[in-house]
FINUSE-88199 format. One record per residue (C-alpha): y, x, z. Coordinates in Angstrom, 1 decimal. Example, Ala and Ser with C-alpha at 12.3 -4.5 7.8 and 13.67 -1.06 7.14 Angstrom:
+--------+--------+--------+
|      Y |      X |      Z |
+--------+--------+--------+
|   -4.5 |   12.3 |    7.8 |
|   -1.1 |   13.7 |    7.1 |
+--------+--------+--------+
END
This chain:
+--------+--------+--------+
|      Y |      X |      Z |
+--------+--------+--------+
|  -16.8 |  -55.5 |   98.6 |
|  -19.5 |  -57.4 |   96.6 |
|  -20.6 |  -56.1 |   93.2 |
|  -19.1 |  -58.3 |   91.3 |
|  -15.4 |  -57.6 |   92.4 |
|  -16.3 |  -53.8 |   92.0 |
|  -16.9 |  -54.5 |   88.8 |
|  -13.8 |  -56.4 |   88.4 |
|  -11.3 |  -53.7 |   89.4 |
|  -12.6 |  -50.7 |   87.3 |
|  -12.4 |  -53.6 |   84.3 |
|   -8.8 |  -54.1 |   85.5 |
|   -7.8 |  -50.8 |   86.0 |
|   -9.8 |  -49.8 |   82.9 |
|   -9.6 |  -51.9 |   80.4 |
|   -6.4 |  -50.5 |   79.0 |
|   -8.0 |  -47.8 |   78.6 |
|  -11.4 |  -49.3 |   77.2 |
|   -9.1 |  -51.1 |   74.5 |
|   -7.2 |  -48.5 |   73.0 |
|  -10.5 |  -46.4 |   73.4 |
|  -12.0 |  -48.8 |   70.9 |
|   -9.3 |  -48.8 |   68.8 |
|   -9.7 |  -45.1 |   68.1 |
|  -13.6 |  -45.5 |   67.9 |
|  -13.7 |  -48.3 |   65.3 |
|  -10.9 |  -46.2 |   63.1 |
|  -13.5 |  -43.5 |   63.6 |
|  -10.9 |  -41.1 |   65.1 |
|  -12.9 |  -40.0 |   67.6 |
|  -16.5 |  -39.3 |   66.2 |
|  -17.7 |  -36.4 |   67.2 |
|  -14.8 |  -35.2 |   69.4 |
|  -16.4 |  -35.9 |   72.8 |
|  -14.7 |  -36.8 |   75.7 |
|  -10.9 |  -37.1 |   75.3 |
|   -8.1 |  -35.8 |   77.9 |
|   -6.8 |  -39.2 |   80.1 |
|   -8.9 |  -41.5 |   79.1 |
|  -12.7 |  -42.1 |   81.0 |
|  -16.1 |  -40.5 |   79.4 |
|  -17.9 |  -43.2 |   77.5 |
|  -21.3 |  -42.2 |   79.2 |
|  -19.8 |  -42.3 |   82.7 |
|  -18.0 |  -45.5 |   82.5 |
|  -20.4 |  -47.7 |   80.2 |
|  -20.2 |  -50.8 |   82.0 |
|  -23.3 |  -53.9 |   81.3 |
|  -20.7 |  -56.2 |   80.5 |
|  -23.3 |  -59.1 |   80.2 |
|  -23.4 |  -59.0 |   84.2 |
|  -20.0 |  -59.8 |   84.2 |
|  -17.9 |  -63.5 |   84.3 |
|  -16.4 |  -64.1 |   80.7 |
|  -13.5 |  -65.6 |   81.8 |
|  -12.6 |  -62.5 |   84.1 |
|  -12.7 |  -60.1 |   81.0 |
|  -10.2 |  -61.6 |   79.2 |
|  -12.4 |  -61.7 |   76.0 |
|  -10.2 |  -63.9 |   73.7 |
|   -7.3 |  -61.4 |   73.9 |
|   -9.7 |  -58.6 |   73.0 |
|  -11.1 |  -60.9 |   70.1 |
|   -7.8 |  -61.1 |   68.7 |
|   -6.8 |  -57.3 |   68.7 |
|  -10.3 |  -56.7 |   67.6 |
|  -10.3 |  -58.9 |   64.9 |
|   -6.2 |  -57.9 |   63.9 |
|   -7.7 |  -54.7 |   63.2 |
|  -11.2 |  -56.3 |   61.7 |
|   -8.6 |  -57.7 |   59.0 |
|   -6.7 |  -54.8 |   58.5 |
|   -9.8 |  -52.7 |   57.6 |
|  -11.2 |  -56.2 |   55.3 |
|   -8.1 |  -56.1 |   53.4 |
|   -8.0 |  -55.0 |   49.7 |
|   -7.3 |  -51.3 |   49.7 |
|   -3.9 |  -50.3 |   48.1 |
|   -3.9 |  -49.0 |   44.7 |
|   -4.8 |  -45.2 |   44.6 |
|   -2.0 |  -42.6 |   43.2 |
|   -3.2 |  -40.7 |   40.1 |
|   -1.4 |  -37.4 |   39.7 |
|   -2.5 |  -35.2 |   36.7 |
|   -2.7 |  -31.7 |   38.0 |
|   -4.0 |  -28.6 |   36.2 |
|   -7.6 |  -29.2 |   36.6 |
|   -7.2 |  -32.5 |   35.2 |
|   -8.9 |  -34.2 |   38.4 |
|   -7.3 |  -37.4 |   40.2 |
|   -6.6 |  -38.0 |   43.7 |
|   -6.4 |  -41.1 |   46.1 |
|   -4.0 |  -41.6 |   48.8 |
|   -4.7 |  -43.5 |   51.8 |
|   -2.8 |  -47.1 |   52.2 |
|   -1.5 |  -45.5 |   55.6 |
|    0.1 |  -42.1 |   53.9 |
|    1.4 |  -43.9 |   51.0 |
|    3.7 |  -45.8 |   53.3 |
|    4.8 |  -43.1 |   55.5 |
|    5.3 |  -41.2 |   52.5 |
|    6.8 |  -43.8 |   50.0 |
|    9.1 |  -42.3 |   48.1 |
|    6.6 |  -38.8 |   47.5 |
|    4.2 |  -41.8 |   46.2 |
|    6.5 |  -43.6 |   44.0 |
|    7.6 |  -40.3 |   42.7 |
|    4.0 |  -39.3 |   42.0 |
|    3.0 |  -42.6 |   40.9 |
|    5.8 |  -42.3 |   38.1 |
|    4.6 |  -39.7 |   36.0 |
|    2.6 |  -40.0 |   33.1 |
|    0.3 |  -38.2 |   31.2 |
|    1.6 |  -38.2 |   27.3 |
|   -0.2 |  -37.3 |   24.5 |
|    1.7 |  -35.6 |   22.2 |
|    1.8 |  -36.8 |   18.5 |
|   -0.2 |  -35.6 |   15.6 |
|    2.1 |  -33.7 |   13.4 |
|    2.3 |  -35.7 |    9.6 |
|    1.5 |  -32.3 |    7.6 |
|   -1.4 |  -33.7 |    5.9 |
|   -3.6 |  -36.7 |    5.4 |
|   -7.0 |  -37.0 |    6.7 |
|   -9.5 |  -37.3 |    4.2 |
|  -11.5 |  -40.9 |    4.2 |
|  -15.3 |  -40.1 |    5.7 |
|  -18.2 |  -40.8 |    4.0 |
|  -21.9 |  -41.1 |    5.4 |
|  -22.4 |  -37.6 |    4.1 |
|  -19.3 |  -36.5 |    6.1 |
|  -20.7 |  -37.9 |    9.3 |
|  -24.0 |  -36.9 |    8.4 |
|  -22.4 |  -33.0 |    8.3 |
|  -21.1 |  -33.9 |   12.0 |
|  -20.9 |  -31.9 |   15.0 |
|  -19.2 |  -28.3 |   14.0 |
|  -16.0 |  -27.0 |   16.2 |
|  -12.8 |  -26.9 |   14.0 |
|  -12.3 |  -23.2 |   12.7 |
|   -9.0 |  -21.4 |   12.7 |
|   -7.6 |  -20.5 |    9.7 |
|   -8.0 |  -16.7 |   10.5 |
|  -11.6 |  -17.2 |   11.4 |
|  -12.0 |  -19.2 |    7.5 |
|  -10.2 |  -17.0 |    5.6 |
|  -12.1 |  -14.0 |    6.7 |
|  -15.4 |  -15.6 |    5.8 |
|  -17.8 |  -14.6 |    2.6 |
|  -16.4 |  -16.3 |   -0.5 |
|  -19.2 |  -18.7 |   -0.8 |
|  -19.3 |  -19.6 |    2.5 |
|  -19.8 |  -23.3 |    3.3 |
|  -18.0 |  -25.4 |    5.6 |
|  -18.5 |  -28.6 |    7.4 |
|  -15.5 |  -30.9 |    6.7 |
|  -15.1 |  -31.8 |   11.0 |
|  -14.8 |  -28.0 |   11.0 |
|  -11.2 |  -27.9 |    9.2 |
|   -8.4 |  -28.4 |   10.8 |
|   -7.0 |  -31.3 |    8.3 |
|   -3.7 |  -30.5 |   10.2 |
|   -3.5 |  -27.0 |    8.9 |
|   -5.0 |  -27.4 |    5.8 |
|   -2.4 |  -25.1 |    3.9 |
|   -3.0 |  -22.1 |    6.3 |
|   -6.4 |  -22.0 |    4.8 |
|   -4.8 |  -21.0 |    1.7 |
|   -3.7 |  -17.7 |    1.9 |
|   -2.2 |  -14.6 |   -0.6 |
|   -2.9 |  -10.9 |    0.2 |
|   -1.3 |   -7.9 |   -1.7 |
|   -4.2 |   -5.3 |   -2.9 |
|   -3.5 |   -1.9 |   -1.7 |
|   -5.5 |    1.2 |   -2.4 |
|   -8.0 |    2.3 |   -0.6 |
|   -8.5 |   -1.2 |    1.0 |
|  -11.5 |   -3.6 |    0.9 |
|  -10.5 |   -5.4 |   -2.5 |
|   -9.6 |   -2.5 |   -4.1 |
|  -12.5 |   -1.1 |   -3.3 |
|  -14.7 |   -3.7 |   -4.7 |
|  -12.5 |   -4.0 |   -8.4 |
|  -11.5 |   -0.4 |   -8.9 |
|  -13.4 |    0.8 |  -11.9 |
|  -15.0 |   -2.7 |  -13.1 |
|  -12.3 |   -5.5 |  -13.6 |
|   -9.2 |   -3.2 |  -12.4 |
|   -9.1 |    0.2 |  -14.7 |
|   -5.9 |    2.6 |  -14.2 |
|   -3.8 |    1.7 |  -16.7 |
|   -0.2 |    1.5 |  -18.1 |
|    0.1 |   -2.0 |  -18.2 |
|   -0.5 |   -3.8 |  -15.0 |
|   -0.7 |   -2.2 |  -11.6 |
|   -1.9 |   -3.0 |   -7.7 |
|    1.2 |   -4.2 |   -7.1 |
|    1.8 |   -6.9 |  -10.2 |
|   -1.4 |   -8.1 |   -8.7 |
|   -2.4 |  -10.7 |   -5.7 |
|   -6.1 |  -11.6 |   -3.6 |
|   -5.7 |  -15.6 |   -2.5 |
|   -8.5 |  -16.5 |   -0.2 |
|   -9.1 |  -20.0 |   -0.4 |
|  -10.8 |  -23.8 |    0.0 |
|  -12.6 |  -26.0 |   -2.4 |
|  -15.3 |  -28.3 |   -2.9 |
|  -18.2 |  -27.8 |   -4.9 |
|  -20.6 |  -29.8 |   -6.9 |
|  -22.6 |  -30.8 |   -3.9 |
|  -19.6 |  -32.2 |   -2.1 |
|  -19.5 |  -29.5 |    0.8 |
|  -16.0 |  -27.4 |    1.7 |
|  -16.8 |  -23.7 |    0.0 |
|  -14.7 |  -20.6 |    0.3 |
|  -13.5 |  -19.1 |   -2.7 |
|  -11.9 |  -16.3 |   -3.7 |
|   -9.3 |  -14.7 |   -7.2 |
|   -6.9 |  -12.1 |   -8.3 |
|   -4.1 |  -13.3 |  -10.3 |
|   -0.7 |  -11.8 |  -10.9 |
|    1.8 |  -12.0 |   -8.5 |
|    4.4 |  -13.8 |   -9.8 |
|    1.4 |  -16.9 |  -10.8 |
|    0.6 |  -16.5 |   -7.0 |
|    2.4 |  -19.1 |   -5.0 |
|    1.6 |  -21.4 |   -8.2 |
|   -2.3 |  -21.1 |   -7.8 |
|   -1.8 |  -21.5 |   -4.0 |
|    0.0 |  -24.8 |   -4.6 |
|   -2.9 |  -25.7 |   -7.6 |
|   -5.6 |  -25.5 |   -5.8 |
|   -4.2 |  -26.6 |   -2.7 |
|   -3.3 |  -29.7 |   -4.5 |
|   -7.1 |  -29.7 |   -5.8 |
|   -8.4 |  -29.4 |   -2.8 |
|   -6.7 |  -32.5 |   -1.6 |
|   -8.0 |  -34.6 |   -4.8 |
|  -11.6 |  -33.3 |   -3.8 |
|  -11.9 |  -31.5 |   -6.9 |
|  -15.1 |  -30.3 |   -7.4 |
|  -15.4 |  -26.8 |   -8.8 |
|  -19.0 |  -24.9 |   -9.1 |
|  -18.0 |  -21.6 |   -7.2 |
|  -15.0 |  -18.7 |   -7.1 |
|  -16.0 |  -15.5 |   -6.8 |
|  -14.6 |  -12.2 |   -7.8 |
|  -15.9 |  -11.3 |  -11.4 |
|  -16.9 |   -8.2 |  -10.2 |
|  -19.6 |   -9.8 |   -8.5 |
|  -21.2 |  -10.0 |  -11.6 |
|  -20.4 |   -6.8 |  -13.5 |
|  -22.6 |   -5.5 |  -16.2 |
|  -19.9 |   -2.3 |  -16.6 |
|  -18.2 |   -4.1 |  -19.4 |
|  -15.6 |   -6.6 |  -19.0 |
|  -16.3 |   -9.0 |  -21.6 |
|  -20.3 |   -8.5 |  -20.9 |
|  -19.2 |   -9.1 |  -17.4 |
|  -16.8 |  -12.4 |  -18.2 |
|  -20.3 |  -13.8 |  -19.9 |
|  -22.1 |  -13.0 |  -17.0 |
|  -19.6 |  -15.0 |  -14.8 |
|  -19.6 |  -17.9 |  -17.1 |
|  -23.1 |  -18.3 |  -17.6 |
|  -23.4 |  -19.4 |  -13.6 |
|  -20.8 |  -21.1 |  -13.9 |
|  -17.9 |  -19.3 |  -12.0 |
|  -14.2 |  -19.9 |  -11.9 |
|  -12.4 |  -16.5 |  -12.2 |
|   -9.5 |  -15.1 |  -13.0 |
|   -8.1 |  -12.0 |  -13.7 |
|  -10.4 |   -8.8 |  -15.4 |
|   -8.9 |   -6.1 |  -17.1 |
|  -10.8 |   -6.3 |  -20.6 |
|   -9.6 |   -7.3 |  -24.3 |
|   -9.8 |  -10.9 |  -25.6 |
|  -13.2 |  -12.8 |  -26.6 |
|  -13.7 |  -11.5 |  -30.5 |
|  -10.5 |   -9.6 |  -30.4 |
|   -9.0 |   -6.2 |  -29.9 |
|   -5.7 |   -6.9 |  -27.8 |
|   -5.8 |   -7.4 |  -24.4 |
|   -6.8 |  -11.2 |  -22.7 |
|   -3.9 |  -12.7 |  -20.3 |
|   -7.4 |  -12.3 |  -17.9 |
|   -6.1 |   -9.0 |  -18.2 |
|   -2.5 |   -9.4 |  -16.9 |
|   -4.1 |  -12.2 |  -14.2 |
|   -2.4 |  -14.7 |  -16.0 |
|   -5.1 |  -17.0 |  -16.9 |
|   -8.1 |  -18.7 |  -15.1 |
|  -11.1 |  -20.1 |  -16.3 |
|  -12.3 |  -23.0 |  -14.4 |
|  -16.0 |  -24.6 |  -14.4 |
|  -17.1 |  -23.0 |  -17.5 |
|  -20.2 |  -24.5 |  -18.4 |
|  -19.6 |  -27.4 |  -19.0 |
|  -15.6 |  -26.6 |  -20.4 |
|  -17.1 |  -24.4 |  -23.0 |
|  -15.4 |  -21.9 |  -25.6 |
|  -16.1 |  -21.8 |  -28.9 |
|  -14.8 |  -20.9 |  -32.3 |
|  -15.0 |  -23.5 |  -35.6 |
|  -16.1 |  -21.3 |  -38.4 |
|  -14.7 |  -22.1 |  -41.9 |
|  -18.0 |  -24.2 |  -43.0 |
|  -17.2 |  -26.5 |  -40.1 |
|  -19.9 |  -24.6 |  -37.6 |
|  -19.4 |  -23.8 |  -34.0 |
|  -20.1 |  -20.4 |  -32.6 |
|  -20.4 |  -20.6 |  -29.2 |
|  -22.0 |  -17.6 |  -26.8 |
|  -23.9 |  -20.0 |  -24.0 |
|  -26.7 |  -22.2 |  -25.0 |
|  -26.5 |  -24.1 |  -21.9 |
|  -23.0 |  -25.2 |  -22.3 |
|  -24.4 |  -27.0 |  -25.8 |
|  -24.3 |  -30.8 |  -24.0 |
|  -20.7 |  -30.4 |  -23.4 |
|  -19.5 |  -28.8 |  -26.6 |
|  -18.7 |  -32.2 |  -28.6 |
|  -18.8 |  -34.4 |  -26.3 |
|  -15.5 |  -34.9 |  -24.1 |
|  -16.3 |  -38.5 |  -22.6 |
|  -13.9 |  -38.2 |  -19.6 |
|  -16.9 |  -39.9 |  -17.4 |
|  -19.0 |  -37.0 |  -17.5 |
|  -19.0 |  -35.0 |  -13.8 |
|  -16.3 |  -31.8 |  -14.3 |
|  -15.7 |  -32.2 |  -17.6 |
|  -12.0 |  -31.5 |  -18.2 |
|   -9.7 |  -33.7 |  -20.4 |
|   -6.4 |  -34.6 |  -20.2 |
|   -7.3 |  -37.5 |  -17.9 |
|   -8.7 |  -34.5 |  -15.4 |
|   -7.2 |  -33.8 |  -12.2 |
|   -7.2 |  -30.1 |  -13.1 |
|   -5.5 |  -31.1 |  -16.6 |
|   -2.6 |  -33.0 |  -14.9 |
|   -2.0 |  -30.4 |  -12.4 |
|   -1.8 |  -27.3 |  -14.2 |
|    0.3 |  -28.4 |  -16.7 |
|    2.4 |  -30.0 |  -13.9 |
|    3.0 |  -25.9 |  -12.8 |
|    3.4 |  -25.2 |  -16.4 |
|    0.1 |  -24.0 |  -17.2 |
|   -0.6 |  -24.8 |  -20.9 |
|   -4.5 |  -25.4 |  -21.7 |
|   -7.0 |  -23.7 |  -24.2 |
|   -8.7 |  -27.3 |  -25.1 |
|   -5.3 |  -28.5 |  -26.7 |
|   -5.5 |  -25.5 |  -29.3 |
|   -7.3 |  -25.7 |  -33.0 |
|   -9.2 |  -22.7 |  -32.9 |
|  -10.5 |  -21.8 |  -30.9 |
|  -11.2 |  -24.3 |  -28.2 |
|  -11.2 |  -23.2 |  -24.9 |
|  -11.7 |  -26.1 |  -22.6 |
|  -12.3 |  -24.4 |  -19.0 |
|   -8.9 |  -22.0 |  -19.8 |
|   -5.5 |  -22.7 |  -18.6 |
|   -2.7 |  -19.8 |  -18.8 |
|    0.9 |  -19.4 |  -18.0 |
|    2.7 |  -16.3 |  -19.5 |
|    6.4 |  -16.5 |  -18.2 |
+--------+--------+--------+
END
């Protein structure tokens, strides 16, 4: 038999074989697997098909299987599946799978990642270039806040404005405990008139003069508590600005009045201390927790002596004794924030009396 017609029959009986090995070679499903049970090695049977007649190979049919499958692998591939899973990564699905698995892909296909909706408990605040500027903290829980330093200083992005009234927070005073520990013999005495328990600690937010979120801190009676808790909360959402809020007892002298001078004369807002009333021999409502002095220096007090004089106990509270122009940074009036609010709780306020005036004092007895 010539060369040529050997050639020939292993094509014909072959070829069959050659085809649907190329099939499986250009899909790739056969790299690396070697040779395959039924069908020829691809080393033994390599054939130089250049020596051989076109027209005997039957090269247009091949062409057109060859390039039905050329197309099919061309073609646009189908739109991966996106399933959300728990590590949050996607995955695609071959066009092939998808269709033997339709409805698994249609079902997977369906579902939809929904971001839940911000609860309406409190409105965000409007940023400023000092807000952004103060970027880049991690929001702190309430718990983490409230057991902060009063003092502390917070950057607003690190306040959940969601939660704002959780950072507000009222604590009975027990003995033995921290509080007590820090009040008991300077601005809480055993007495007969007011005990632990007619008293309340509130932990809570405000801004102060430089515009930055501070943690304060005041004791006030309990039955005032939930009313300062809505106050300042309140405040804090008008961005009231109020110098600081300690505990007087950070600056006890061992007298309460000596101590209440001390306070005011860095400008603190406090509340309750267990002494007698300025110039007086009966007890202040400071005394009962039932009054609260608020940015002191420049809401001075002072008494008009009966030749028309002021006497007055801090020299640099002088600028703000006369002069009540509204415009003037924390200067409280009845156009102030503080002003319409405490009275809103039914607070009344010291700069409405004759004599004396106490501007920075608001009280609420029943």
């Amino acid at each position: 038999m010539a060369k040529g017609e050997k050639v020939l029959s292993v094509l014909r009986k072959t070829d069959i074989k050659y085809i649907v090995l190329t099939f499986f070679l250009s899909c790739g499903l056969l790299s690396g697997c070697g040779a395959v049970s039924g069908l020829p090695s691809v080393v033994e049977n390599t054939v130089d098909l250049e020596s051989v007649p076109a027209e005997s190979l039957n090269i247009s049919d091949m062409s057109e299987s060859t390039a039905v499958e050329t197309d099919s692998s061309d073609a646009e591939p189908a739109e991966p599946t996106v399933t959300a899973g728990e590590s949050g990564g996607t995955e695609s699905v071959d066009s092939e799978t998808t269709a033997e698995n339709e409805s698994v892909t249609t079902m997977e296909s369906s579902q939809e990642t929904v971001e839940p909706e911000r609860e309406p408990d409190a409105e965000f605040p409007e940023s400023n270039p000092s807000d952004e500027a103060n970027a880049g903290g991690s929001i702190l829980a309430p718990s983490t806040v409230l057991s902060l330093t009063a003092g502390s200083i917070l950057m607003e992005d690190s306040v959940d404005w969601n939660r704002i009234n959780e950072y507000f927070a009222v604590y009975e005073i027990y003995e033995g405990d921290a509080v007590y520990n820090r009040i008991i013999g300077k601005s809480y005495q055993v007495n007969d008139n007011i005990g632990l328990s007619d008293l309340r600690y509130l932990k809570l937010l405000h801004f102060n003069f430089d515009g930055n979120i501070q943690v304060g801190e005041l004791i006030c009676n309990a039955a005032l508590a939930q009313d300062m808790i809505d106050i300042f909360t309140e405040l804090f959402y008008c961005r009231y600005q109020i110098c600081s809020m300690h505990l007087i007892d950070n600056y006890w002298t061992g007298d309460g009045v000596e101590s209440d001078e001390a306070s005011i004369e860095v400008d603190n807002t406090s509340c309750f201390c267990y002494r007698r009333a300025t110039d007086a021999e009966n007890l202040s409502n400071h005394a009962y927790g039932r009054a609260i002095d608020i940015n002191p220096l420049e809401n001075p007090f002072y008494i008009i002596r009966p030749d028309g004089s002021l006497e007055y106990y801090h020299t640099n509270a002088e600028p703000y004794l006369l002069n009540r122009d509204p415009s003037i940074p924390h200067v409280i009036t009845e156009a102030d924030d503080a002003y319409r609010i405490f009275t809103a709780h039914g607070f009344s306020w010291g700069g409405n009396w004759s004599n004396p005036k106490d501007y920075q004092h608001f009280e609420k007895l029943t």
